[in-house]
C-alpha positions as a Markdown table, in Angstrom:
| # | Residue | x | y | z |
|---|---|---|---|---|
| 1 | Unk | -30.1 | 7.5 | 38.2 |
| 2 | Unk | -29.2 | 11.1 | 39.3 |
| 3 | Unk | -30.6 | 13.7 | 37.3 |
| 4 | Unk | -27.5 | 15.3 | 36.5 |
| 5 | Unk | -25.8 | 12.4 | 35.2 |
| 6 | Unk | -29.1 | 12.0 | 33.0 |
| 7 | Unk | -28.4 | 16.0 | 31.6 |
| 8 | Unk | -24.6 | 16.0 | 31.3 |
| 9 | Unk | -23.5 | 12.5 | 31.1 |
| 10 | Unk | -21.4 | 9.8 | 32.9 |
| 11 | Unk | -17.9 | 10.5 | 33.5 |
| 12 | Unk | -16.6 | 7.5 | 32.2 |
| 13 | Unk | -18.2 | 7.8 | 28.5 |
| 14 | Unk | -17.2 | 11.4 | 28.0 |
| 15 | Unk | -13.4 | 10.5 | 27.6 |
| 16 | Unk | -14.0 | 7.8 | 24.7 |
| 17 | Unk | -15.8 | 10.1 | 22.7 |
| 18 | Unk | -12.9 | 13.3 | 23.7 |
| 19 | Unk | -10.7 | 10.3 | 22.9 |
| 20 | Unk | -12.0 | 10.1 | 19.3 |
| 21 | Unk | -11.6 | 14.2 | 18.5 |
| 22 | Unk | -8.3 | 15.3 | 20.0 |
| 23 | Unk | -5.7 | 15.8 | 17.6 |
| 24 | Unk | -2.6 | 13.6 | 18.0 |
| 25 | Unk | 0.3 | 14.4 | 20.7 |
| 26 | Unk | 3.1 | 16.7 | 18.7 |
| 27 | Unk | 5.4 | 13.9 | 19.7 |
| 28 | Unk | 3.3 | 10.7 | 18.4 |
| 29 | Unk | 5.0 | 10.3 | 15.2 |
| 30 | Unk | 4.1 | 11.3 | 12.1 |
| 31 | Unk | 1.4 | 9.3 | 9.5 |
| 32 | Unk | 3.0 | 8.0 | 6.9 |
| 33 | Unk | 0.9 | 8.6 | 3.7 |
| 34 | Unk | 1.5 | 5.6 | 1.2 |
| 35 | Unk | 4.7 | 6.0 | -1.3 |
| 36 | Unk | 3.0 | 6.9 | -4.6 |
| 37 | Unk | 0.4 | 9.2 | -2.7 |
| 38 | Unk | 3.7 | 10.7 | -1.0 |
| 39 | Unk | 5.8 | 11.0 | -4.8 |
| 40 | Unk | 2.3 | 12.2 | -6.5 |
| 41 | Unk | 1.6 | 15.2 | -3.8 |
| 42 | Unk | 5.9 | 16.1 | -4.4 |
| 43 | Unk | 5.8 | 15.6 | -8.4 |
| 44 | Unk | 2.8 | 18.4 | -8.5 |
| 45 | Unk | 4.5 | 20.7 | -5.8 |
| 46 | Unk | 7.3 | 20.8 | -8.1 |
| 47 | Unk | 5.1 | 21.6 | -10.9 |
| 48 | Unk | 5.1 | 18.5 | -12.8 |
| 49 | Unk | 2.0 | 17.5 | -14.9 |
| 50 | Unk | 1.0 | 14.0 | -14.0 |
| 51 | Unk | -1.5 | 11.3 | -16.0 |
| 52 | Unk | -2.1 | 8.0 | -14.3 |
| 53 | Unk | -2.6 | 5.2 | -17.2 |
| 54 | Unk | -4.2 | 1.8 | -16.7 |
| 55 | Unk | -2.6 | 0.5 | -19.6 |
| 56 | Unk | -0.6 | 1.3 | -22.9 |
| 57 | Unk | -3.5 | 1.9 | -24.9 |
| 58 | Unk | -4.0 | 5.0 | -22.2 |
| 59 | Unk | -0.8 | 6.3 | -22.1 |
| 60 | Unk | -0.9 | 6.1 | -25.9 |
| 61 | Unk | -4.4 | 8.3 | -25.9 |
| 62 | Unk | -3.0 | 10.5 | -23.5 |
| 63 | Unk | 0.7 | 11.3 | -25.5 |
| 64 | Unk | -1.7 | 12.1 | -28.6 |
| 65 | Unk | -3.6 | 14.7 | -26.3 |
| 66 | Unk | -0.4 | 16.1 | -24.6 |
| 67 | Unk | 1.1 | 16.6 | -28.5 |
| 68 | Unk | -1.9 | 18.3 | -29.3 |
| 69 | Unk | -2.7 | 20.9 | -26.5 |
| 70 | Unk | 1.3 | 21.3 | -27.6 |
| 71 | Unk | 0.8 | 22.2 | -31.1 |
| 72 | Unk | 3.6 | 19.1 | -31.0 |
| 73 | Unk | 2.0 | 17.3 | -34.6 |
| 74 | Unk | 4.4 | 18.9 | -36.9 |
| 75 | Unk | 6.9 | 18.7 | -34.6 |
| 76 | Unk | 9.7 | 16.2 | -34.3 |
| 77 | Unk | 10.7 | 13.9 | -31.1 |
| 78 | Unk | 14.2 | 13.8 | -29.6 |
| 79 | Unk | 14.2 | 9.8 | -28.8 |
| 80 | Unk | 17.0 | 8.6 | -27.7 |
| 81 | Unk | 15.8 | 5.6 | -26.7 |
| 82 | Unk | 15.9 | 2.3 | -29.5 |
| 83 | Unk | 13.5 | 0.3 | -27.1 |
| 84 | Unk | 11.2 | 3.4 | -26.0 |
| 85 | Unk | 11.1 | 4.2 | -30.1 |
| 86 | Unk | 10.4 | 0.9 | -30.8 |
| 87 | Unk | 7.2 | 0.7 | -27.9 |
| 88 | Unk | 6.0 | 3.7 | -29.2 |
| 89 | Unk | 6.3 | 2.7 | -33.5 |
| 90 | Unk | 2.6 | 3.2 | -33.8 |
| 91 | Unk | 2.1 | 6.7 | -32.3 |
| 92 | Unk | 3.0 | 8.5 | -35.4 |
| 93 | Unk | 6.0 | 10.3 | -34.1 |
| 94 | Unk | 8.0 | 12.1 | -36.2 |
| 95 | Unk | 11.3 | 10.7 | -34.1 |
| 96 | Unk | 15.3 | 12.4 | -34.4 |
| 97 | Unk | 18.4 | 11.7 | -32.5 |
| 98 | Unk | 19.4 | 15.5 | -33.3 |
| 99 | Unk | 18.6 | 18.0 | -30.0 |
| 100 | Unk | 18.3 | 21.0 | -32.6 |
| 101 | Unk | 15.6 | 19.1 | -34.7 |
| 102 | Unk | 13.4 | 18.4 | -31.9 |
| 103 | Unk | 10.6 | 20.3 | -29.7 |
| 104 | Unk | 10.5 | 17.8 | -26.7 |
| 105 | Unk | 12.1 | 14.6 | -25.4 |
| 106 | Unk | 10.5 | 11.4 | -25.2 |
| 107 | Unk | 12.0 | 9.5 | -22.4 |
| 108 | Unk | 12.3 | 7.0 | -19.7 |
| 109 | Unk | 13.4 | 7.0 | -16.0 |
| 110 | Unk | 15.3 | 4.8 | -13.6 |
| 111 | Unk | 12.7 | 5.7 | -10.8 |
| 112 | Unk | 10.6 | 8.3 | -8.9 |
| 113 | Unk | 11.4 | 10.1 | -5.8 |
| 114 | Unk | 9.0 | 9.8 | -3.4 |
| 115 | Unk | 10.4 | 12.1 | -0.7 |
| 116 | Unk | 10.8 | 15.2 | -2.8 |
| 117 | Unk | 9.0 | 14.3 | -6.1 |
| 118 | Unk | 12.3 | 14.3 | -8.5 |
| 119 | Unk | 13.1 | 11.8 | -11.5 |
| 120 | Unk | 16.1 | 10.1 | -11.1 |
| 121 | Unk | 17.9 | 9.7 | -14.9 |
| 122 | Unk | 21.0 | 8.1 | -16.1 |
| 123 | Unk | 23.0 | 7.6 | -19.3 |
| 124 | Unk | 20.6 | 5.1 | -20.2 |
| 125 | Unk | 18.3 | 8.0 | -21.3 |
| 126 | Unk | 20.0 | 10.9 | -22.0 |
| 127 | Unk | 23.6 | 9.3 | -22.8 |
| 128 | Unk | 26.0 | 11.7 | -22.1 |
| 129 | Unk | 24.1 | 14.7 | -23.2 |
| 130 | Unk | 23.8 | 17.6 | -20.2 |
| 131 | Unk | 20.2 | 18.5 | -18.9 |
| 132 | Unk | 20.2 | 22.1 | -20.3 |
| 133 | Unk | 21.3 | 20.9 | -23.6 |
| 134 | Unk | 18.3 | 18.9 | -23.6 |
| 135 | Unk | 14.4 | 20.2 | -25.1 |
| 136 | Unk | 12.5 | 22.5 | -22.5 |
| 137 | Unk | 10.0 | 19.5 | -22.6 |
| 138 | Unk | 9.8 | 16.4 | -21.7 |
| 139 | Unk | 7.3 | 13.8 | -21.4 |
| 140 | Unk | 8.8 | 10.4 | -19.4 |
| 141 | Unk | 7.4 | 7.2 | -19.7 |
| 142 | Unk | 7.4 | 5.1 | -16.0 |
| 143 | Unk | 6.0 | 2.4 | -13.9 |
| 144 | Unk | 4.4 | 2.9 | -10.7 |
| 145 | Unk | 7.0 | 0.0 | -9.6 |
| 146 | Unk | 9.9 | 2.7 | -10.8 |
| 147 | Unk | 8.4 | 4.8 | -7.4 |
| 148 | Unk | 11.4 | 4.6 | -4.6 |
| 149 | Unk | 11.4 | 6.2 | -0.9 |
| 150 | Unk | 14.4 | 8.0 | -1.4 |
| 151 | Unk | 17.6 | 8.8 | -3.8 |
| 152 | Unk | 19.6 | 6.6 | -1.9 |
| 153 | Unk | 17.3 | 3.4 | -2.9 |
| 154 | Unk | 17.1 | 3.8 | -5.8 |
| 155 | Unk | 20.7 | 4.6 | -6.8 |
| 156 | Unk | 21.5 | 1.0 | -4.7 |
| 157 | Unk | 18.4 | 0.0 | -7.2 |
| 158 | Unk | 20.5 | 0.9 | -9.9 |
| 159 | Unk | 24.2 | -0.4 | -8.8 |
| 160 | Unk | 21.8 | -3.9 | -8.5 |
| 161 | Unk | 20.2 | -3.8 | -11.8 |
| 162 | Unk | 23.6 | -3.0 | -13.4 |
| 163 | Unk | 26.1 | -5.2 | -11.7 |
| 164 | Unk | 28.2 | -5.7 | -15.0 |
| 165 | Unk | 28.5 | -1.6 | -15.7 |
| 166 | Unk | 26.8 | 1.0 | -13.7 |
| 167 | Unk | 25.4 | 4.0 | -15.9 |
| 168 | Unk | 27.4 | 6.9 | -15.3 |
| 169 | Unk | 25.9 | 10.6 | -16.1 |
| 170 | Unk | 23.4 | 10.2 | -13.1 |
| 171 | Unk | 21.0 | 13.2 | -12.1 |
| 172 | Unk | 18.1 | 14.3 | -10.8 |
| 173 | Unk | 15.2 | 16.4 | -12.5 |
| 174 | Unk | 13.2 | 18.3 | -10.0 |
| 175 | Unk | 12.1 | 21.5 | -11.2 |
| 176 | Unk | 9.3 | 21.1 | -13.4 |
| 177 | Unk | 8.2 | 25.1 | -13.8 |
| 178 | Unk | 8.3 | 26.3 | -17.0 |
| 179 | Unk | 8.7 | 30.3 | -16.6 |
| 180 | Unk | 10.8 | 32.8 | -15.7 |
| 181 | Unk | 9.7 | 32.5 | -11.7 |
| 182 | Unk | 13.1 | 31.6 | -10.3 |
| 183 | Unk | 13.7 | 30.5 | -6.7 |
| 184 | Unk | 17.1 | 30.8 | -4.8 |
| 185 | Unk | 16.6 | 26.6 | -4.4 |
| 186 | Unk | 16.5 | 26.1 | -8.2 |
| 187 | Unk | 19.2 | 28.2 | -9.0 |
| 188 | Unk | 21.6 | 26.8 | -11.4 |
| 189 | Unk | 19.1 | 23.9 | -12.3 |
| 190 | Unk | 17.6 | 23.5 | -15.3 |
| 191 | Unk | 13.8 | 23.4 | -15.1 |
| 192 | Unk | 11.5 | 21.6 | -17.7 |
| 193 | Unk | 8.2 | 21.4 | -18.8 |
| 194 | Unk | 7.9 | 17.9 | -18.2 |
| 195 | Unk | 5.0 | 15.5 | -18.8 |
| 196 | Unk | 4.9 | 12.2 | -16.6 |
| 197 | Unk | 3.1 | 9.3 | -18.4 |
| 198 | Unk | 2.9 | 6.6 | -15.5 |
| 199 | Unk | 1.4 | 3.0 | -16.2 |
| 200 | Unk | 0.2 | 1.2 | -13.0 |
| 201 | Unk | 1.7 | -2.6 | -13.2 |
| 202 | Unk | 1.7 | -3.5 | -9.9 |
């Protein structure tokens, strides 16, 4: 064996291991990062608070904890909702269907944007009331199986789920930054402090 192959190396193993560290090529295409790691990493960007629940009994504990770093005891719930009020009859909430009695909205969702991190809502939750006439805060119940790619699937997801009447009043809720920090993109939007409650049942 020569000596300087026995210092530096053979030729043909140095480019597996070169291989292994160079980045990709700018035109290999992109890595995909799984759909609820993708709608998780958007949902915070846009200043969302999120709590990942096992179960009910979790998302039970942590609506207690949200109502109390809140100051929310005293306080009464906007629940529009008859199912959602009657899922969450044993949490002690003080419930209303009167926007000026409440301090925050309990809600559902018809599902979660991956791509940009957005809630899509219908009439199913907020009838035909308009977001800024709604509480500052909001805490949404969903299921990770709610989590779509994009707007487009899951408004198809809702023409499919609804083929007798399609909900009308459909929107998005993106901007999740309580404050006075405004940003020419959220102009005109109404942003809430909203809390995302998500049970994993997949």
């Amino acid at each position: 064996m020569s000596l300087f192959r026995k210092i530096f190396g053979s030729k043909s193993e140095r480019p597996r291991e070169e291989l292994k560290s160079d980045n990709r090529g700018k035109y290999m295409p992109e890595i995909k990062l799984p759909i609820d790691e993708r709608f998780t990493i958007n949902f915070k960007a846009n200043g969302g608070k999120f709590l990942y629940c096992e179960n009910l009994n979790e998302i039970f504990k942590n609506l207690n904890h949200i109502i109390e770093e809140n100051n929310w005891g005293d306080k009464k719930v906007l629940l529009l909702d008859n199912n959602l009020e009657n899922k969450f009859k044993n949490s002690n909430l003080k419930s209303t269907k009167k926007i000026s009695e409440s301090a925050f909205l309990l809600t559902t969702c018809e599902n979660l944007i991956a791509n940009d991190g957005s809630l899509l809502i219908s009439s199913k939750q907020i009838f035909e009331k308009k977001l800024p006439e709604l509480p500052t805060n909001f805490i949404v119940f969903a299921t990770t199986s709610q989590i779509v790619d994009n707007i487009g699937e899951g408004l198809r997801g809702i023409k499919s789920k609804n083929k007798q009447k399609i909900p009308t009043n459909i929107t998005t809720i993106k901007h999740f930054k309580s404050g006075d920090e405004k940003d020419f993109l959220s102009y005109g939007s109404s942003a809430k402090n909203l809390y995302l409650l998500l049970l994993e049942d997949l």
